[in-house]
C-alpha positions in Angstrom: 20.8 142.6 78.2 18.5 140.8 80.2 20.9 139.9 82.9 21.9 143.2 83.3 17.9 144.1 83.8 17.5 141.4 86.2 20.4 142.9 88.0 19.3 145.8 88.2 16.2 145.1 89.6 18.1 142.8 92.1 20.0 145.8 93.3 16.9 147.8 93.9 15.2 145.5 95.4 18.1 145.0 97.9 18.6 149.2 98.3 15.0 148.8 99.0 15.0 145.9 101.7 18.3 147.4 103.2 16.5 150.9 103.7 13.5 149.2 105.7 15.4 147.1 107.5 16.8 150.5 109.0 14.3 152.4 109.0 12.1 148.8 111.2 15.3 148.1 113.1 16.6 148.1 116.9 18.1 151.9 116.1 15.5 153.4 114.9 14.9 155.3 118.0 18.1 156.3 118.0 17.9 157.5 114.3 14.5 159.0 115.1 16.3 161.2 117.4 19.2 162.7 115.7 16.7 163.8 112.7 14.5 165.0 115.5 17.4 167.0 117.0 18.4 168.4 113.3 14.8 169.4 112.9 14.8 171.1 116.2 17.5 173.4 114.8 16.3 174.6 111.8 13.1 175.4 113.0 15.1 177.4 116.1 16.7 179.4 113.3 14.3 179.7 111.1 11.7 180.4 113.2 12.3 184.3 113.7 12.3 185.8 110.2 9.2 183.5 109.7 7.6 184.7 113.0 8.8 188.6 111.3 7.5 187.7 107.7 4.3 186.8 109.3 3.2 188.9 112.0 4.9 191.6 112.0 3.7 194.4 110.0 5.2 195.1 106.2 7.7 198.5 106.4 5.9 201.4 106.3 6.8 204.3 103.7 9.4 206.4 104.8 8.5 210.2 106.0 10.1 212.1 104.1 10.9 214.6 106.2 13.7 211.4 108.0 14.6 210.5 104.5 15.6 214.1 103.9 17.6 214.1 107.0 19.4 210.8 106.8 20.6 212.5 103.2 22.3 214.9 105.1 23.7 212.9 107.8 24.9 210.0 105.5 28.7 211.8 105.0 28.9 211.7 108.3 28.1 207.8 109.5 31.9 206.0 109.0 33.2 209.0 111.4 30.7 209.0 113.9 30.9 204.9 113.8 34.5 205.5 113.9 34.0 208.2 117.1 35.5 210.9 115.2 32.0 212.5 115.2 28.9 212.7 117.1 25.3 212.4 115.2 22.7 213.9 117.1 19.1 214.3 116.5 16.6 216.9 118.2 15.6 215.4 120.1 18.0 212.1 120.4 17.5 208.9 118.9 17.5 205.4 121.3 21.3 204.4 121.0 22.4 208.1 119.9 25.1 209.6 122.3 24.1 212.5 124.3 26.9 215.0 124.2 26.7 218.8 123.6 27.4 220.1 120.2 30.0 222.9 120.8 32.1 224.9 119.4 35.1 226.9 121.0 38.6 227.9 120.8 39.6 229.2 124.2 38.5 232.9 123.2 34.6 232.4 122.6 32.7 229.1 123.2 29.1 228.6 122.0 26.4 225.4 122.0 25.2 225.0 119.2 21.2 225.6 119.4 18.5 228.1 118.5 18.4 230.1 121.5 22.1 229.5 122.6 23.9 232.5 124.5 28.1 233.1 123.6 29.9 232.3 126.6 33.6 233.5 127.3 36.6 232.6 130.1 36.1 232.7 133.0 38.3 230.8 135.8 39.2 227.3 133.9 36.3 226.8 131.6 34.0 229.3 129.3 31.2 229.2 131.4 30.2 233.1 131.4 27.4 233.8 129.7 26.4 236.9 128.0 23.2 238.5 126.4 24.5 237.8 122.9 22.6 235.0 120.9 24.4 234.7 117.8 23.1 231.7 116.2 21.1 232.7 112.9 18.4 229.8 112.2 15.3 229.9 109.7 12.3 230.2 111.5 9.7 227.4 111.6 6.9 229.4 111.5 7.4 229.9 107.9 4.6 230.5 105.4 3.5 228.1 102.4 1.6 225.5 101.8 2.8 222.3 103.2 5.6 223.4 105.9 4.2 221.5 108.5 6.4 219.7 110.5 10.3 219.9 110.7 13.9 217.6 111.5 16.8 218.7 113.0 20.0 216.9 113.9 23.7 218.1 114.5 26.9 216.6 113.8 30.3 217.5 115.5 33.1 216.9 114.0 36.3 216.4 116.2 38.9 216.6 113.6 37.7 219.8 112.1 36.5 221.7 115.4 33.1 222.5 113.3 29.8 221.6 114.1 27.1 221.1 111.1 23.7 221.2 111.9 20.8 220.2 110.0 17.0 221.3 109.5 14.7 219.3 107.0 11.5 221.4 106.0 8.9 220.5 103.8 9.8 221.8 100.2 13.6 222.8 101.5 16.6 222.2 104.2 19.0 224.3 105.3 22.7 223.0 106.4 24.5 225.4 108.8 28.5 225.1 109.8 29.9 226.9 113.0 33.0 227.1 114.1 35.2 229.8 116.5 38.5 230.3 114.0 41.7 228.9 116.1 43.9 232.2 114.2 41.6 234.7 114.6 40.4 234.2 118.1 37.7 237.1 117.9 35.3 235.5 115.4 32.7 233.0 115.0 31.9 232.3 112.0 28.5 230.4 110.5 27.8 229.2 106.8 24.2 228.4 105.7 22.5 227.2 103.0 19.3 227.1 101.8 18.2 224.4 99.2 14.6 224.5 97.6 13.7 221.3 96.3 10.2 222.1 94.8 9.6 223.7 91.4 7.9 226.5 93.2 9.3 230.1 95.1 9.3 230.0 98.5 9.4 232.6 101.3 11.9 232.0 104.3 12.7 234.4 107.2 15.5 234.1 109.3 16.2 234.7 113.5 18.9 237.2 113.6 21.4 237.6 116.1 20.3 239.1 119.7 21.9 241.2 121.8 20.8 242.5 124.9 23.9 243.5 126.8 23.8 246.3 129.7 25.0 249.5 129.3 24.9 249.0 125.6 25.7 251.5 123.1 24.9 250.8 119.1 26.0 252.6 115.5 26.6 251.3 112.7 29.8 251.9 110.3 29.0 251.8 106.2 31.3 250.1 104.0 33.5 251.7 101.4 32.3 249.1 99.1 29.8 246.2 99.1 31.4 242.7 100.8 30.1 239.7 98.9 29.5 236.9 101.9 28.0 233.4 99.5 25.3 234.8 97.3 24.5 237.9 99.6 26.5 241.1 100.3 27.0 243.4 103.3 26.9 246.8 103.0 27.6 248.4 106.5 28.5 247.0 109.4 26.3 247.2 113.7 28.8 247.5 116.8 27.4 247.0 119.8 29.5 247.4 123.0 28.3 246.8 126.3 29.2 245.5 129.9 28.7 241.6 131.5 29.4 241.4 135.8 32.1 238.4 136.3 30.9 238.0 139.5 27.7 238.6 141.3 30.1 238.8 144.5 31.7 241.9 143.4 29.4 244.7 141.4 32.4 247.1 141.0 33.9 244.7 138.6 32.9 245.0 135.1 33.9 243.1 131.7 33.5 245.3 128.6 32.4 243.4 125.4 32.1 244.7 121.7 30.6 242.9 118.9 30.5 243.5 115.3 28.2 242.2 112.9 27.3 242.5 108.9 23.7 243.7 108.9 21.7 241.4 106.7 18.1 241.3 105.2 16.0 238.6 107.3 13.8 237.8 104.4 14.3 235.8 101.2 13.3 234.2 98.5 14.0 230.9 97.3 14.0 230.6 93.9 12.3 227.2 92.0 14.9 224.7 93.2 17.2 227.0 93.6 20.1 227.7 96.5 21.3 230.4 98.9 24.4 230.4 100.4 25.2 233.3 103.2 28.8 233.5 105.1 28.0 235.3 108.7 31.3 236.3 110.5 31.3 237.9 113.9 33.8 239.6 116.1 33.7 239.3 119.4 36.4 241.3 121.9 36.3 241.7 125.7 38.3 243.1 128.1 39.8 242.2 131.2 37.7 243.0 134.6 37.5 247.0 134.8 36.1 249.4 137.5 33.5 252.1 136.7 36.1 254.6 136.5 38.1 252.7 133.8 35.0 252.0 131.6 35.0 254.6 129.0 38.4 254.2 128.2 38.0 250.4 128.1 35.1 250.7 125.7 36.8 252.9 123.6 40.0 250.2 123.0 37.5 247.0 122.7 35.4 248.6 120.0 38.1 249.7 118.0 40.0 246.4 118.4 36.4 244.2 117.8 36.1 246.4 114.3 39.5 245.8 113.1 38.8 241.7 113.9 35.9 241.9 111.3 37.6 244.4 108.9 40.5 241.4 108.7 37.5 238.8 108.2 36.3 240.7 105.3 39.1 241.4 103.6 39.9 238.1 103.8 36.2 237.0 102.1 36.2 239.7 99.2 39.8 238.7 99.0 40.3 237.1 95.2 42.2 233.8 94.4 42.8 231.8 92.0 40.1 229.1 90.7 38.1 230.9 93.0 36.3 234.0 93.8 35.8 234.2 97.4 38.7 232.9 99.9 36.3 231.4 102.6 37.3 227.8 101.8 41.0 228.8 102.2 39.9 231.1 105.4 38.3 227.9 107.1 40.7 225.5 106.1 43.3 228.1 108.0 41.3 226.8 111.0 41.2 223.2 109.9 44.8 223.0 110.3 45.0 223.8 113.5 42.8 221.3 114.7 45.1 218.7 112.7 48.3 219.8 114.2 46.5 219.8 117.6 45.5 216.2 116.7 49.2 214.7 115.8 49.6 213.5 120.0 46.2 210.9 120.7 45.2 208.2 122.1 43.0 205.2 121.2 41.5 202.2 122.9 39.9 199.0 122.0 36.2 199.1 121.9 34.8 197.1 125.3 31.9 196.0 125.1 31.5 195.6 129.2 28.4 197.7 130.7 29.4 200.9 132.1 33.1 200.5 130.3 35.3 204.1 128.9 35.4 203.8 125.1 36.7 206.1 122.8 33.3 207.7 121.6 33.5 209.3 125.2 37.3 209.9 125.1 37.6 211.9 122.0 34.1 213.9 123.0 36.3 214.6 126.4 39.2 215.8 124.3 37.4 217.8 121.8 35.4 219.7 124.6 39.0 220.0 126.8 40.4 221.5 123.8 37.6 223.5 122.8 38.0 225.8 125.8 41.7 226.0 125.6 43.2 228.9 122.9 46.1 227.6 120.3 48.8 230.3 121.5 51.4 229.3 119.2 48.6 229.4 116.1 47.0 232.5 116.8 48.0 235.9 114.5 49.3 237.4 117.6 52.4 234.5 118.2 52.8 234.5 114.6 53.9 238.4 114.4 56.1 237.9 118.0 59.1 235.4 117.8 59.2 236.1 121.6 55.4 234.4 122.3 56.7 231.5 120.2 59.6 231.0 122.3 57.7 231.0 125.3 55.7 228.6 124.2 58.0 226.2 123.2 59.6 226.5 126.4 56.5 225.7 128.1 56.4 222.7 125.7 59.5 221.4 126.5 59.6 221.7 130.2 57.0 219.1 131.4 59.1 217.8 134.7 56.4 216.5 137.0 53.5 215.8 134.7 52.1 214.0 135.5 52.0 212.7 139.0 49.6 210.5 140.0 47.0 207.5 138.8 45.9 207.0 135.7 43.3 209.0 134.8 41.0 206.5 132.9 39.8 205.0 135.7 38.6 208.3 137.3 34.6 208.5 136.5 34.8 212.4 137.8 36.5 212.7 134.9 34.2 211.1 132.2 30.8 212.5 133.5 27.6 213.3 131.5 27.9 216.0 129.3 24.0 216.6 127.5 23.7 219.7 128.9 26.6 222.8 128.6 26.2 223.4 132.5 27.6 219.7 132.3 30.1 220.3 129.6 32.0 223.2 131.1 32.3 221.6 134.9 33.7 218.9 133.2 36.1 220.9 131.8 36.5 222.7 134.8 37.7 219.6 136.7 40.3 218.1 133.9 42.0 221.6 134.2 41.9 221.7 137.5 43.1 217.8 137.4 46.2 218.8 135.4 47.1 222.1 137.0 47.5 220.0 140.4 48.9 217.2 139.0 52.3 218.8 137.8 51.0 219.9 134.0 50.8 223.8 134.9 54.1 224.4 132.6 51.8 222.4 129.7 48.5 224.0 130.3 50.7 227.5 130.1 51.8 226.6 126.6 47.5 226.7 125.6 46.1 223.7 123.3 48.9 221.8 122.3 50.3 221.3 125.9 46.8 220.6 127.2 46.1 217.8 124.7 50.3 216.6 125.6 48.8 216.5 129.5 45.4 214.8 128.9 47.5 211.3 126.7 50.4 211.4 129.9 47.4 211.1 132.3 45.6 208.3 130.9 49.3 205.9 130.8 50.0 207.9 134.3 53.0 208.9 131.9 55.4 211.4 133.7 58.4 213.1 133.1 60.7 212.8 136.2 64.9 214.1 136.2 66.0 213.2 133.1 63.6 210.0 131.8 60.3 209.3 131.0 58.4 206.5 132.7 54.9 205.1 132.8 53.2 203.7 136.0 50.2 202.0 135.1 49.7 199.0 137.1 49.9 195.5 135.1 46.5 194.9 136.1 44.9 197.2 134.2 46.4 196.6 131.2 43.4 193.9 129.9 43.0 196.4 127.0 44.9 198.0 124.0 46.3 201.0 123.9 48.1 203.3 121.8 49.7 206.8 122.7 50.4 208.7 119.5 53.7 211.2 119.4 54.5 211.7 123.3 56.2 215.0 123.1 59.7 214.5 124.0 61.3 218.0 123.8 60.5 220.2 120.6 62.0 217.4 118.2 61.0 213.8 119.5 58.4 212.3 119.4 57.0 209.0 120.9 54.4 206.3 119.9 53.8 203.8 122.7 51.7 200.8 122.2 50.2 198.6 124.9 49.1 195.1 123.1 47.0 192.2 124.9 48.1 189.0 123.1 46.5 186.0 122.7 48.0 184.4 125.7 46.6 187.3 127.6 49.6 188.6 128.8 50.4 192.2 127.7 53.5 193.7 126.0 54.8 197.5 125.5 55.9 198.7 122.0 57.7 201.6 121.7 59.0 203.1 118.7 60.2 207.1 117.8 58.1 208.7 115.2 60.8 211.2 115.1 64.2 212.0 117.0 67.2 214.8 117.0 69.6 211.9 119.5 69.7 208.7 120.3 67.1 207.3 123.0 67.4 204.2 124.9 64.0 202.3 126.9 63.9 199.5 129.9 61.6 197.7 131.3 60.0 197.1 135.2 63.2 197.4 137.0 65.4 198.0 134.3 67.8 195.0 135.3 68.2 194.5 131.8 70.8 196.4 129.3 69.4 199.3 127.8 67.7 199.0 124.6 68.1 201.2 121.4 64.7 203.5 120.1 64.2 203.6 116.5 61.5 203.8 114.3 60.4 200.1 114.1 59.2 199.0 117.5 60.8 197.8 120.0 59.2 195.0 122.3 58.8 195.1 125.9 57.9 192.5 128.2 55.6 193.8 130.9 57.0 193.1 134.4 56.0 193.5 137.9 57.8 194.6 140.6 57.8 194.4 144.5 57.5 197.1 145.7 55.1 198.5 142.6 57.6 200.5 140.2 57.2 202.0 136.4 56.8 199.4 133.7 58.8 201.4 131.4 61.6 203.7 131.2 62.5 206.5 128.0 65.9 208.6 128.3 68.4 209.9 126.3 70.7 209.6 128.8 72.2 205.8 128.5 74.3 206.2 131.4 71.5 207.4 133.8 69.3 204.5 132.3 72.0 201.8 133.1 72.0 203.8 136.8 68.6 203.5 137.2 68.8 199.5 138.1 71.1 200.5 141.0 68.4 203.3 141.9 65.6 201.5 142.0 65.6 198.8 144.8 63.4 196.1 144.4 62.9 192.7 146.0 61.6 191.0 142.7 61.1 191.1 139.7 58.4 188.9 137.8 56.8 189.2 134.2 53.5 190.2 134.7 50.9 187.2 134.9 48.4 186.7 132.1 44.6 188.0 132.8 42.4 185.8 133.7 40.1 184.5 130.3 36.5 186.1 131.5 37.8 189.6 132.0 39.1 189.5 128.7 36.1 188.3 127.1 33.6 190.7 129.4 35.8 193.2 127.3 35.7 191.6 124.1 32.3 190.1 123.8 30.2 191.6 126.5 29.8 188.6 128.7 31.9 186.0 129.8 31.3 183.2 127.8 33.4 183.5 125.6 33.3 184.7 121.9 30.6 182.7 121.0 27.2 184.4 120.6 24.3 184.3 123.4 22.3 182.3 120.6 24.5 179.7 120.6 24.1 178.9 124.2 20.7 179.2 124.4 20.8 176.5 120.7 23.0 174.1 122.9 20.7 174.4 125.8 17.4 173.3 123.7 19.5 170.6 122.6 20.3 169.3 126.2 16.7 169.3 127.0 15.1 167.8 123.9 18.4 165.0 124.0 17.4 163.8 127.4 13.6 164.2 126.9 14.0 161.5 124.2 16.4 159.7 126.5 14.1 159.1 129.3 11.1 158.5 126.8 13.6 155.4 125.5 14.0 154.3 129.2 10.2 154.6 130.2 9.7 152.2 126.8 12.5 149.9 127.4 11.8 149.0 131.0 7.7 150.0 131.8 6.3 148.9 128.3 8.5 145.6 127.1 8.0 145.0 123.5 6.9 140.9 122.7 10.5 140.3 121.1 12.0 141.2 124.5 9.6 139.1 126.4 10.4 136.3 124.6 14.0 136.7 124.1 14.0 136.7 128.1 11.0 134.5 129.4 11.5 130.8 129.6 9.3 128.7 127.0 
């Protein structure tokens, strides 16, 4: 036992020695400076939350008035994140984007806000105002203690073609929901409701609808029976009819308008934490430009055809079904479907993160307000009672030769201007109709919404159908990014998914793949010097070439024997695969910068490092060579 302990205390002893033999010894310095380094790192990234717990002050309460608000919007944040929505507060929040809420469907066209005037077509775009205001809002100068103060935000919704909109009192909110029906072109519909969250009654008035048209003439028509609209009912019904001057070049020219609205008490009471829910549908019908001599006549026909919109709307929402009473939810999900079937064909890109770069927040805010102003023919009650509209439309569908002819249309910024303001909105519109009327898409745009949205996904590949195939001439060096181009429409049964990838050698390749067929379709690539390749439903991969002179990088036919033709029609001088992009474009994309997918941090870490390393270094060299220690001087000097 007492060897052991002697032992022991050897061993310690030694550990001991051992340690301060290091710790005195010729690398100290050395050692000194590595711990030195680690310590520099920690405190470099522990440095800011201690700099925050310290200085900064503690969170403040939050108003409630923002909580309330961020209630409402929460449903809403994984689709505006994912850009299938816009969030937008009044007035907009640093980092919001700064696009119009709207609502439209080719027919009527409204922005959403208090003192917003309907607009209707006129040339490409819906930007003719008349003296209708049809938004109903709650007034802020409500009575009661503590209704100081008020939020507001809106939320569009893409996929739906509605816009919510949000208002945060003190004691209660109100959530409204707008959208112009894609069947029933003549009405606009808004939902409201009022939610009291105090234990105590309150009073609320509401802004009515305005009209102010010229020439108007008013009555009002009683209903047989009460309507029930959410917790309210109408009883009779106000037609106003009136005039609106296209053009203040020609004053002969008149546009007759008639609008029919439920008339509805502006007050009410809220009961202790109670809710009020009131469905507002309007009709709106105009005609086409008249003379004076025609009005009468043409006043006559718009009334009557503006009254029998709303009679259809209210029959429709006193209407029983089963599980529920009212058929509203089935009435707006009628308009819902519309949007979805519009939505099928798309297009998505990967997010850049390069300044000033097109992402798909703007894209789909494009598309939505494109569409918006564009009416669904095909959808609409009219087409459904006429096999002959339907027809016509599909024709218009199917025959897209020459669209569309020219660059791609992501790299025009004409095209993807600011749109904050509805001036903005509709000559925006105004030029990507224009665009694609020009371009070879006038069959498309003739067959309303669902040719439109065809045109707009050819133009950003430079897609275009040409005698009997389909090719795509986007130049290789643009194609730094993903893409995807959701169910091309290839005549009334086929439909095509192309997919552009960026792999990690950063060369690009073309997927294509049918999402459905009715024949056999065949693809090539740059040239097509290769044999023809089968389309099925699993992708196919394409190498992306490039050609001199400049030709498609991708050919689509049924036709096999044209496709092995086209080799022998297209006369080239080479024929290379594309080269990969160079590394800092893709990363500018990626990352934001171009060093790299590495954070800015790190950099700046490795820097610091640098500088404190060779501020040690020359603090060594000034002490081995200026200030000699006495072991060097005598391991050197003579005796």
């Amino acid at each position: 036992m007492m060897f052991r302990s002697a032992k022991n205390k050897f061993d310690a002893a030694e550990v001991v020695r051992r340690l301060k033999r290091l710790a005195e010894g010729t690398l100290s310095s050395y050692r000194r400076l590595f711990l030195a380094l680690i310590s520099v790192c920690i405190v470099f990234y522990m440095l800011p939350p201690i700099f925050r717990y310290l200085f900064l002050n503690a969170p403040q309460q939050k108003d409630p008035l923002m909580q309330c608000m961020d209630d409402r919007l929460t449903p809403y944040i994984l689709q505006n994140y994912e850009y299938d929505a816009n969030i937008r507060h009044v007035s907009p929040l640093p980092g919001e984007r700064d696009f119009t809420p709207y609502v439209g469907n080719g027919y009527i066209g409204l922005e959403v806000a208090h003192d917003a005037a309907l607009n209707i077509k006129h040339g490409r775009a819906m930007q003719l105002p008349i003296r209708f205001h049809p938004v109903i809002s709650v007034s802020q100068n409500n009575g009661g203690p503590g209704n100081g103060g008020q939020k507001e935000s809106t939320v569009v919704e893409y996929l739906t073609g509605m816009v919510h909109r949000f208002q945060c009192f003190s004691g209660y909110f109100v959530s409204y929901t707008y959208y112009a029906h894609r069947t029933y072109r003549n009405v606009l519909m808004q939902e409201l409701q009022i939610t009291n969250t105090r234990n105590l009654l309150e009073d609320i008035e509401l802004i009515m609808p305005r009209v102010r048209l010229p020439q108007a003439a008013t009555r009002t028509i009683p209903l047989s029976e009460p309507v029930p609209a959410g917790m309210l009912s109408y009883t009779e019904l106000e037609v106003v009819t009136g005039t609106v001057q296209p053009s203040a070049d020609d004053p002969s020219k008149f546009i007759v308008i008639s609008i029919v609205k439920p008339q509805l008490e502006p007050k009410l009471q809220l009961r202790k934490r109670g809710t009020v829910r009131i469905i507002y549908p309007l009709a709106i019908h105009y005609s086409k430009p008249v003379v004076e001599a025609q009005l009468k006549a043409t006043m006559e026909s718009t009334e009557q055809q503006a009254t029998q919109a709303m009679t259809k709307v209210l029959q429709k929402l006193s209407a029983k079904t089963a599980g529920s009473l009212y058929s509203i939810n089935s009435f707006r999900q009628e308009h819902i479907n519309v949007w979805t079937d519009l939505w099928a064909t798309g297009f998505s890109i990967s997010t850049s993160k390069a300044e000033q770069s097109l992402n798909g927040d703007r894209i789909n805010a494009t598309m939505y307000a494109v569409l918006s102003q564009v009416r669904s023919f095909e959808f609409e009650e009219m087409a459904a009672n006429s096999p002959a509209i339907r027809d016509d439309i599909a024709k218009a569908l199917t025959y897209a030769e020459g669209c569309y002819d020219s660059y791609h249309t992501l790299q025009a910024e004409n095209l993807w201007r600011d749109m904050s303001t509805l001036e903005n909105l509709n000559g925006l519109v105004s030029s990507w109709m224009v665009t694609l009327e020009k371009q070879g898409c006038h069959n498309l745009i003739r067959a309303g919404a669902s040719g439109v949205i065809q045109a707009m996904v050819l133009s950003f590949g430079s897609f275009r159908f040409s005698n009997q195939h389909l090719e795509c001439n986007m130049h290789p060096k643009f194609l730094h990014r993903d893409f995807h181009f959701r169910r091309l429409n290839y005549g009334n049964k086929t439909h095509v998914n192309v997919t552009i990838i960026v792999k990690e050698d950063n060369k690009a390749v073309i997927n294509v793949a049918l999402d459905r067929s009715d024949r056999s379709y065949y693809a090539c690539d740059g040239g097509c010097l290769d044999d023809p390749v089968l389309l099925t439903q699993n992708r196919r991969q394409f190498p992306v070439k490039l050609t001199e002179p400049l030709t498609a990088i991708l050919y689509i036919t049924e036709d096999k024997q044209h496709m092995e033709e086209l080799h022998h029609a297209i006369h080239v001088k080479e024929v290379v695969e594309a080269p990969a992009h160079e590394q800092h474009v893709i990363a500018l994309h990626k990352h934001g910068h171009q060093l790299g997918g590495l954070p800015t941090l790190f950099w700046v870490s490795v820097c610091a490092i640098i500088i404190v390393f060779h501020i040690f270094l020359c603090k060594l060299i000034i002490k081995e060579y200026c200030e000699p220690s006495d072991k060097l001087r005598y391991r050197y000097n003579k005796p």
